[in-house]
N, C-alpha and C positions, 0 to 999 in steps of 0.2 A: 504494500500500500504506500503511495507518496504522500506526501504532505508538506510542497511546496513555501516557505515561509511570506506567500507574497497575499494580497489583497485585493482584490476586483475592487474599481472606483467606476463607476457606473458615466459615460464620455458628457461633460457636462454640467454631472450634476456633481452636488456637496452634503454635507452636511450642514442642518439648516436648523436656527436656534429652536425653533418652532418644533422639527422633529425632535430635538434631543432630547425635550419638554416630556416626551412619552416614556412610559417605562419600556425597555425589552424585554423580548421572552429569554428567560434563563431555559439549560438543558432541560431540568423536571419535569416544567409545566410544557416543554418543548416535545418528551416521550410521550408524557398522555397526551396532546393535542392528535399526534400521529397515531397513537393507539386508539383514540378514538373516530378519525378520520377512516380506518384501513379497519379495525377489530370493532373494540367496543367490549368483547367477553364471548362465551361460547354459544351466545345466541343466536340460532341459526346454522350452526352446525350438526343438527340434531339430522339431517334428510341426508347427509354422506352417508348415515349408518341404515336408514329406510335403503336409498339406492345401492348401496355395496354392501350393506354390512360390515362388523367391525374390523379385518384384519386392513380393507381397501380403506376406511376412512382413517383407521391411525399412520399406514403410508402416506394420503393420499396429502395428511396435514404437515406430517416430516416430509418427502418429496416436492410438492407443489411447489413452496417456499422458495426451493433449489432451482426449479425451473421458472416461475414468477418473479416470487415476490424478492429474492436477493438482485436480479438482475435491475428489478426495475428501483430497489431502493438505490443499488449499486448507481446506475446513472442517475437520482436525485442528487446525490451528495455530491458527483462530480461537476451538474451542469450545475447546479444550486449553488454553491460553490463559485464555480464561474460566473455566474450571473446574480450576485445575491441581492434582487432586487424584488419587487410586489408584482406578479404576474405571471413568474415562474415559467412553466414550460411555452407560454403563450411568445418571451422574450429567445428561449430557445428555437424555437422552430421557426419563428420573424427572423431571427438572425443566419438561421442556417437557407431557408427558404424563402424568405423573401414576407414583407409584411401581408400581403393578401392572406398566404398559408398560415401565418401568425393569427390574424385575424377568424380563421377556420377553426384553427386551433382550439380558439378563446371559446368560438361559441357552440362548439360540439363539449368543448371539458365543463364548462360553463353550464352549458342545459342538463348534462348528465350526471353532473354535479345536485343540482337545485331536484331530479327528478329521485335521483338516490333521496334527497332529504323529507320529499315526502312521504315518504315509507314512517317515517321514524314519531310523527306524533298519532300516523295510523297505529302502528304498533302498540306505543305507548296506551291508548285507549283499548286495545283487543285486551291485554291485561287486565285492565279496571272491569270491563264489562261483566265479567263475572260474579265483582261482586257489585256493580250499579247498572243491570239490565237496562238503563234506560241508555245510555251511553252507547249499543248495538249500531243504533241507527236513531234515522230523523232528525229533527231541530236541535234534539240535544247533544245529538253526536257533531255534528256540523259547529256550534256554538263551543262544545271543548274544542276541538281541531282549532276553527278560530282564537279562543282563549290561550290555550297551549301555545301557536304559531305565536303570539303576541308576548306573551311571557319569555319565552325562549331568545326572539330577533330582540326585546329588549336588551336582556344579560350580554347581545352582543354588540350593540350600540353602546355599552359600559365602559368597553374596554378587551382588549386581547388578553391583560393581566388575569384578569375577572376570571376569564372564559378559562383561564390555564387552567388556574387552582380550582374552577369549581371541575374541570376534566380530572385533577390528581384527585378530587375526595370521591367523585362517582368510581372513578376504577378503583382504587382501593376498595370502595365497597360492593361494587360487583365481582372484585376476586374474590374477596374475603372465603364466601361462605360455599367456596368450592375446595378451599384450601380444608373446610371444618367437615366438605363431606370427604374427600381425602383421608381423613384420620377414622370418622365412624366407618368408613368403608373397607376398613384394614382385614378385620376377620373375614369377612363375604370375599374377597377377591378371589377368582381361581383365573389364572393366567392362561388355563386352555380358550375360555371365553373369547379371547382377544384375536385368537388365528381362525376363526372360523369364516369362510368364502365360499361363496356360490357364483363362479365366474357366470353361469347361464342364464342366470336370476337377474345382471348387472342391471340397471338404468343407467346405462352409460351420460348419458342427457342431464338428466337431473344429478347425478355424481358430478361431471364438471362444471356446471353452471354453479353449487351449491358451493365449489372448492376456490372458484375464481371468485365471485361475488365476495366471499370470506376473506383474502387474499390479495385485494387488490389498491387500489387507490393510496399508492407508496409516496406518488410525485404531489399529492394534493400540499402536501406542506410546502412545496416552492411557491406557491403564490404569495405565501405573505415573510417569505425572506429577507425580506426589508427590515421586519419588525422583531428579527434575532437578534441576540447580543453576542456577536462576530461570530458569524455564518460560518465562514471559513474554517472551524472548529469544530463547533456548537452542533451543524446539521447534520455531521457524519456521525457524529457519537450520538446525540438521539436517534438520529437511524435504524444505529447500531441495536442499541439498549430496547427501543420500540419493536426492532423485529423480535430478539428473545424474548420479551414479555405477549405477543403477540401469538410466536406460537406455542410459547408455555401455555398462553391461556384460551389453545383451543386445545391441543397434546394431553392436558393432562384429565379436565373433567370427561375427556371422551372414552381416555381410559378408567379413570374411576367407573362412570356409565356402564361404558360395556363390561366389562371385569367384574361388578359386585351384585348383578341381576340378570337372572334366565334374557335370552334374547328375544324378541318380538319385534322385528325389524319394521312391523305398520302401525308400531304403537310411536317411533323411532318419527316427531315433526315436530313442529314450531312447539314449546313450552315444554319438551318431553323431561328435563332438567329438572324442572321442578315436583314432578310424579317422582323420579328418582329419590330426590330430596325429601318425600314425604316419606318413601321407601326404610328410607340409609335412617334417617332423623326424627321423622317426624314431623307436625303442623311447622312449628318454628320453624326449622332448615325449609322448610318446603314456599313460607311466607318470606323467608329471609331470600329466595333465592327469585322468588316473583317479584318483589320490590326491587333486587339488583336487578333483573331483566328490564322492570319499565324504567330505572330509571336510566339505564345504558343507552336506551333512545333517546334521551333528554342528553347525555352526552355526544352522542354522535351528532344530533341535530345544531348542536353551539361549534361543535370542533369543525364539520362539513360548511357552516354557514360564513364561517372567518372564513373559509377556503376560497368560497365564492364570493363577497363580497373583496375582501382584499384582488382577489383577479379583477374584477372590473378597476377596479383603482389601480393597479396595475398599464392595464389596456389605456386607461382615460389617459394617465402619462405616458404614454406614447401613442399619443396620439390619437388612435384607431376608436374611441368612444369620446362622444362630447365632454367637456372638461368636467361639467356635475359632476361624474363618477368618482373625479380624484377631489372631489372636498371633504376634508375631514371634520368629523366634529370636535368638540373639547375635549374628548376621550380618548383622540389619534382615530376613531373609527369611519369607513367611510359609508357616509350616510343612505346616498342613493343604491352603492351598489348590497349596503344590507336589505333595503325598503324592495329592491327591485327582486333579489333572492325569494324574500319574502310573501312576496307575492306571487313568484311563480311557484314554490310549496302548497302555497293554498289552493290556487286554480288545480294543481295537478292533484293533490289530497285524492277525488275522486276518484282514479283509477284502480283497478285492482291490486293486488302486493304482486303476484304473478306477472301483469303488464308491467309495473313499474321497475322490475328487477330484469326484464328480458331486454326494453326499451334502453334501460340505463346503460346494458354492457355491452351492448352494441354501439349507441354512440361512443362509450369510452375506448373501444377495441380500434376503432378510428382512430380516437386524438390517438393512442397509443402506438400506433403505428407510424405514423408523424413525428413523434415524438424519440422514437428509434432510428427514423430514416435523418433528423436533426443531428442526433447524438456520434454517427456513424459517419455524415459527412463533413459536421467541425473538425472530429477526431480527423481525418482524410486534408482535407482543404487547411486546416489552422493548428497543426499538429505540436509549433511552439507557444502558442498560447498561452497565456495563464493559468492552470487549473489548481487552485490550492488544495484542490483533493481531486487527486487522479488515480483510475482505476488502471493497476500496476501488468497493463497488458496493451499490444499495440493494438493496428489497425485490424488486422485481422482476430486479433483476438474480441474486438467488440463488435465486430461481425459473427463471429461465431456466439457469443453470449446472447449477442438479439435474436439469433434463429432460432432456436425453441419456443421464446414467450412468443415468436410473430407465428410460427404454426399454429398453436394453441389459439390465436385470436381469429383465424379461420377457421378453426373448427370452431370455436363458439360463434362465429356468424353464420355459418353454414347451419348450425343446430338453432339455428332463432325462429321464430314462427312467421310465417308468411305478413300476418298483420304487423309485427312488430318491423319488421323490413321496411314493408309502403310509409310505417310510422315515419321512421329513426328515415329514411331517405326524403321526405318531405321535409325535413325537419334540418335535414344539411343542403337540400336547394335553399330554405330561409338563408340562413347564412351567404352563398354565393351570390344571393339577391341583395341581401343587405348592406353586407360590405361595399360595393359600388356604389350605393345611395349612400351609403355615410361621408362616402370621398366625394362626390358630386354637391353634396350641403356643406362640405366642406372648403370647397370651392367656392360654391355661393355665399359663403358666412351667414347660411341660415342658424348652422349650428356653433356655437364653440368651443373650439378645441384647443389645446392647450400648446399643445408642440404637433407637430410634420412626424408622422409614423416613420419617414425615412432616417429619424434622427434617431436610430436604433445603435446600440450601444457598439461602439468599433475597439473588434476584437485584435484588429494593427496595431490600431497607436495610441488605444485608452492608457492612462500611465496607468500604472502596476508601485502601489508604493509600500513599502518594507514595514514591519511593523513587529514590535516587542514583543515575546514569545511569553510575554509574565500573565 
C-alpha cells in the first residue's frame, strides 16, 4: 500500500474562513457514516439463507466482499484521496471523461441514491405495524412516512457532526444484542448446521441480488470528502475499519442463526433475526433486536441522505447545477440539495420494497461502471499524478481488479425485471435531456451558476503541497 506524503489542493480553490467555521468529520463518526451508508447491521441478510441456504450464505458474505466490496472500497480511498473534495465520484468521472459523463454520473448515483433511501422509513414502519395496526396502511401510514421523512432530513440540516455521533450510538446499538445472542447461543450450536447445500434448490436471482444490495455503496462516502478532517489519511483507515465491522456484522449473526436452530430455509426473510432472538432469549432479546432493526433504518436514512445532498453541493461547485445547490446553511449543510433529496424519498415512498431495490441496483450498476472505466483511464492517461493513497498495483493490475465486480454488474442487469429496465432507462434518457438544458440556461443566465463545469480540477498543474505527518 503507498501513502504518498502529498495533499490534493482542489485548482482554484482554498481554504475559506467560512468553511473552517464547520467542525470535520473525525475517523469514528467517519466508520459509522460508511457503515451505515453500505450495512446498517444484518438486516436483510436473512433471504441469502431462504435462496442458498447456510453453507452458500456464510461464503457468499466472506467471498462477495473479495470480489465487490474490497475493490470498490479499494478505488474510494484512492480517487477520494485524489480528489478530496464534495461530489466525489461525480468529480472523478468529469475528470476522466469529460463533464457531460460527470454530469451522468451525478444523476444516475444521485437518483439511486434518494431511491435506496426510500426503503428505509418504509421499513422502519413494517416494524411498528405490529404493534400499531393502524400504521399498515392509509392516512396514517402516509402521515408517519411524512413525519419520519421530516424528522430524519431535519437531524441533517443540523449538521454532518450531529448525523456522525447519532450513526456511532445507532450501530453500537444495533450490534449490541447480536453480540448477547452470541453468548446464549453457545450451548445450541452444532457446526454440522452451517455446511448444509442444496446446489438444485439455489435461487440463484435472489442469492445475488440479496449479496450485492448488502454489499454495496462503498464510494457513497466521497461525496462529502470535503467535510473530513484530512482525507488523505482519515478515508483509507475508515474504509478500512468500516469494511471489518461490516462484515463482522453480517458473518457473525448469520452464523449464530444458522448454527443454534433446526433449518427452515422459508421461515429464513425480512425480520427472521428477531424469531431467533425470541428462540436463543426470549421476549427481551427478541424486543431488543426489533428496536435495533427499526432503528438501523433511521441510521441508514441520515448516513445515505448526507450522501446525496452533499453531491448536489458538490455538482453546484462545478458548475453542472444552478448555484442554490452549493449554499450552505449555519450548520455547513446544504440546504436545497437536503430539501431536494427529501423530496424525492417521499414521492418515491410508494413503491414497493421489491421495485425499489431492483430499480436502485440497476441505476447504481451504471454509475459503477463509469466509475471503473474513470479509475482505469486516470491510472492509464495521468499515471504520475498525485494519489496520497495509491493502490500498490499498476495499470494492468487495476484492470484486472475491475473485471470481476464489472461481470457481476451484468449479471445483475441481465437478472433485472423487464419493468425495472423501461424504469431505470427512462430515467437515464432524463438525465441526457437534462444536462443540455442546464448548459443552454446557462448560457442564457436564466439560471445561476456558480463557476464553468470546465473549470474541473487539473490533475497537470494543480500544486500538490507537503504537509506534516503529526
Amino acid at each position: 500500500m503507498e501513502n504518498n506524503s502529498v495533499q490534493y489542493v482542489a485548482l482554484g480553490e482554498a481554504s475559506t474562513p467560512m468553511l473552517d467555521n464547520f467542525q470535520k468529520l473525525s475517523i469514528i463518526p467517519l466508520v459509522f457514516l460508511i457503515f451505515y451508508e453500505v450495512s446498517g447491521g444484518p438486516f436483510g441478510v436473512e433471504d441469502s439463507v431462504k435462496a442458498g441456504g447456510p453453507l452458500l450464505a456464510l461464503l457468499g458474505f466472506l467471498l462477495f466482499p473479495l470480489i465487490w466490496s474490497i475493490p470498490e472500497a479499494l478505488i474510494t480511498a484512492e480517487m477520494g484521496t485524489m480528489f478530496p473534495e464534495n461530489g466525489g465520484y461525480v468529480v472523478w468521472v468529469a475528470s476522466a471523461l469529460g463533464p457531460n459523463w460527470g454530469f451522468q454520473q451525478g444523476w444516475m448515483k444521485w437518483l439511486s441514491g434518494v431511491i435506496d433511501n426510500a426503503l428505509y422509513p418504509v421499513l422502519f414502519l413494517d416494524y411498528l405495524k405490529s404493534a400499531i395496526p393502524a400504521l399498515e396502511a392509509g392516512l396514517p401510514r402516509i402521515m408517519a412516512v411524512l413525519v419520519l421523512t421530516v424528522a430524519l432530513t431535519y437531524m441533517n440540516y443540523r449538521g454532518l457532526t450531529i448525523v456522525g455521533w447519532v450513526a456511532i450510538l445507532l450501530g453500537v446499538f444495533s450490534l449490541l444484542p447480536f453480540l448477547f445472542m452470541g453468548i446464549v447461543a453457545v450451548p445450541n450450536l452444532k457446526p454440522s448446521r452451517w455446511l448444509v447445500v442444496d446446489l438444485g434448490s439455489v435461487n440463484w436471482g435472489l442469492y445475488l441480488n440479496t449479496l450485492f444490495w448488502n454489499l454495496n455503496y462503498w464510494d457513497s462516502i466521497s461525496t462529502l470528502s470535503g467535510e473530513v478532517d484530512n482525507p488523505s489519511k482519515t478515508l483509507p483507515k475508515a474504509l478500512f475499519y468500516a469494511l471489518l465491522l461490516v462484515v463482522f456484522g453480517y458473518f457473525f449473526p448469520l452464523l449464530i442463526g444458522t448454527g443454534a436452530i433446526p433449518l427452515d430455509r422459508e421461515l429464513w426473510s425480512d425480520g427472521y433475526f428477531s424469531d431467533i432472538a425470541m428462540v436463543l432469549g426470549g421476549v427481551w432479546l427478541r424486543t431488543w433486536v426489533q428496536a435495533a432493526s427499526a432503528l438501523s433504518n433511521m441510521g441508514m436514512f441520515v448516513a445515505e441522505m448526507s450522501s446525496d445532498s452533499f453531491q448536489l453541493l458538490g455538482m453546484a461547485e462545478l458548475g453542472m447545477l444552478p448555484s442554490v445547490f452549493g449554499k450552505r446553511s449555519r450548520y455547513g449543510t446544504p440546504v436545497a440539495g437536503i430539501l431536494f433529496s427529501a423530496s424525492g424519498v417521499i414521492l418515491l415512498s410508494c413503491l414497493s420494497f421489491q421495485e425499489i431495490v431492483a430499480a436502485e441496483n440497476f441505476l447504481y450498476c451504471f454509475g459503477m461502471i463509469m466509475e471503473f472505466i474513470a479509475f482505469v483511464k486516470l491510472r492509464m492517461e495521468y499515471p504520475a499524478a498525485s494519489r496520497p493513497y495509491k493502490i500498490p498495483i499498476g495499470t494492468y493490475g487495476a484492470i484486472l481488479m475491475c473485471t470481476p465486480p464489472t461481470l457481476l454488474i451484468f449479471v445483475v442487469l441481465v437478472l433485472a425485471p423487464l419493468k425495472v429496465m423501461v424504469i431505470s432507462s427512462f430515467a437515464v434518457m432524463i438525465g441526457l435531456v437534462m444536462q443540455p438544458c442546464l448548459e443552454y440556461s446557462k448560457r442564457k443566465r436564466w439560471l445561476r451558476f456558480s463557476m464553468s463545469s470546465s473549470d474541473l480540477p487539473d490533475i497537470h498543474n494543480t500544486a500538490h503541497h507537503q504537509y506534516n505527518e503529526a
